[in-house]
C-alpha positions as CSV (number, residue, x, y, z in Angstrom):
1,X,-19.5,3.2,-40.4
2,X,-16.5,4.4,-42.5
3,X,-16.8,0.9,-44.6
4,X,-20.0,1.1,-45.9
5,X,-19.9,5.2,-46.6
6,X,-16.9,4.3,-49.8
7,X,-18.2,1.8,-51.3
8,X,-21.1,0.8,-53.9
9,X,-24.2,-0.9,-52.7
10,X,-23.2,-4.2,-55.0
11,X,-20.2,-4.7,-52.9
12,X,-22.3,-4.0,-49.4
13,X,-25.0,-6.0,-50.9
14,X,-22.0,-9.3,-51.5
15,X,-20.3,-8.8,-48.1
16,X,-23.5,-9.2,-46.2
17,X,-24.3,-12.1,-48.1
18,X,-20.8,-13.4,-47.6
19,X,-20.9,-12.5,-44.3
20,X,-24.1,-14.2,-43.4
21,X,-22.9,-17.5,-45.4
22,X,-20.0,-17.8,-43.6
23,X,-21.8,-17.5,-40.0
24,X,-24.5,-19.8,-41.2
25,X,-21.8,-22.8,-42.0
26,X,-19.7,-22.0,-38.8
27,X,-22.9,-22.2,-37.2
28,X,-24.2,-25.4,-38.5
29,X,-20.6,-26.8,-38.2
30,X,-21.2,-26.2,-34.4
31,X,-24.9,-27.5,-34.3
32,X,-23.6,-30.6,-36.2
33,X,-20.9,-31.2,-34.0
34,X,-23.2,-31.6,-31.1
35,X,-25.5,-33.5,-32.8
36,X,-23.0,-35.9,-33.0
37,X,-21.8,-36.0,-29.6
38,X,-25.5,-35.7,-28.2
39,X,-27.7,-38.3,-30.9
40,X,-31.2,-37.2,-31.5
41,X,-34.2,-39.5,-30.9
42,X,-35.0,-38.9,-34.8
43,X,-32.9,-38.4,-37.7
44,X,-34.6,-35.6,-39.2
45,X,-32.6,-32.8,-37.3
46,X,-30.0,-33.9,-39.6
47,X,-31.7,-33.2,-42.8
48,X,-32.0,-29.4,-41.3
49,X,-28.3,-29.3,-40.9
50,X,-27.5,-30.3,-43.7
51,X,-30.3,-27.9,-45.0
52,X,-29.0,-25.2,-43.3
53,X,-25.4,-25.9,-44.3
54,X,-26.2,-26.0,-48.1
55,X,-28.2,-22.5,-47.1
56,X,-24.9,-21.3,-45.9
57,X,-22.8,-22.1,-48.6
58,X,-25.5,-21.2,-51.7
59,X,-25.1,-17.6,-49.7
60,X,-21.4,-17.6,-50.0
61,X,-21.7,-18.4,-53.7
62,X,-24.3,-15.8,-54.4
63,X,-21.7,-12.9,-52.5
64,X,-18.6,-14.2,-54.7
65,X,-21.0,-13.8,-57.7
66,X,-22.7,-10.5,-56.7
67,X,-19.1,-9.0,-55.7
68,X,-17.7,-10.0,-59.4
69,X,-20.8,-8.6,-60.7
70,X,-20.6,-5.0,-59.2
71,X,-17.0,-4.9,-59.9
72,X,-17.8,-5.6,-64.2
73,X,-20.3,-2.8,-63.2
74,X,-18.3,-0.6,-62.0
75,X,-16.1,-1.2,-65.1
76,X,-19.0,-0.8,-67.6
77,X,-20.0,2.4,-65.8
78,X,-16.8,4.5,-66.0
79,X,-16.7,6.8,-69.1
80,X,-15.1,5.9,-71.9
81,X,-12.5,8.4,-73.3
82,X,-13.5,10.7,-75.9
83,X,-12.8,10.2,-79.3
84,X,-12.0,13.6,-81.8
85,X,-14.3,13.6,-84.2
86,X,-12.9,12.5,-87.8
87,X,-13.6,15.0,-90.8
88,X,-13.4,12.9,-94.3
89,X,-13.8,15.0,-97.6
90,X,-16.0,13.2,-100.2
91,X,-12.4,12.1,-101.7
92,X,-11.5,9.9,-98.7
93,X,-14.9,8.2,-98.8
94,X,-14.1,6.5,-102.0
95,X,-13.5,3.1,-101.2
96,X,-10.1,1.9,-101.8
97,X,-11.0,-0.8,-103.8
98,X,-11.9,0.5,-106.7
99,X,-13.6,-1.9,-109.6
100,X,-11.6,-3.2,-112.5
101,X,-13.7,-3.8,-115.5
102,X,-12.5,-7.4,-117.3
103,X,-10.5,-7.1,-120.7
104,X,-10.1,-9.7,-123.1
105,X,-12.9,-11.9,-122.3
106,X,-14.6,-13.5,-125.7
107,X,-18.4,-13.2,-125.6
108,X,-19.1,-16.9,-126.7
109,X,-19.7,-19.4,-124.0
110,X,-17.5,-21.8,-123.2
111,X,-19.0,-25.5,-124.5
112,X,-17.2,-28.9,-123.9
113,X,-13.6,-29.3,-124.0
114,X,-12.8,-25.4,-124.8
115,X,-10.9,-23.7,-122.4
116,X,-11.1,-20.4,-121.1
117,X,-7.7,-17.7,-122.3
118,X,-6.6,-15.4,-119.9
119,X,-5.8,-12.0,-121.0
120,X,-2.4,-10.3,-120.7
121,X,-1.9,-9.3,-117.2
């Protein structure tokens, strides 16, 4: 089929998920309908619909997912594009902050009450 021939196996993989989801509610939709207008002996064939709906919905979920999934794959997977190399010379590896050595500081530790005198500048 022309479908599945262009396009990845994540997206085949979610629209047969998808696919089987959605029958599986319509499905259970159906069954539940005539469960209603035919009451069972027991009420345990509901708890299988309603097994089987859940089933059919947790499907759907898992195809949404797998379908966002493959398309950030896809995405991760396309080359990125290529950078020119940068040539430095040892002068442009110098970092542009460059340390200033501090002028005018006393020696002496500073004890109770004294202040500390900034420098010119």
């Amino acid at each position: 089929m022309w479908f599945f021939k262009q396009t990845s196996s994540a997206a085949r993989t979610a629209l047969v998920y998808v696919t089987v989801g959605a029958l599986t509610v319509i499905w259970t939709g159906v069954w539940y309908v005539y469960l209603h207008n035919n009451p069972p002996e027991t009420t345990s064939v509901y708890y299988w619909c309603g097994g089987l709906l859940l089933t059919g919905l947790t499907l759907i979920v898992i195809g949404f997912g797998l379908g966002r999934i493959g398309r950030l794959a896809r995405h991760a997977e396309t080359p990125a594009a290529v950078a020119s190399p940068v040539v430095m010379t040892p002068a442009q590896n110098v970092s542009a902050a460059a340390v200033v050595p501090a002028t005018n500081v006393s020696s002496r530790p500073l004890g109770i009450g004294s202040r500390a005198v900034a420098g010119p500048g």
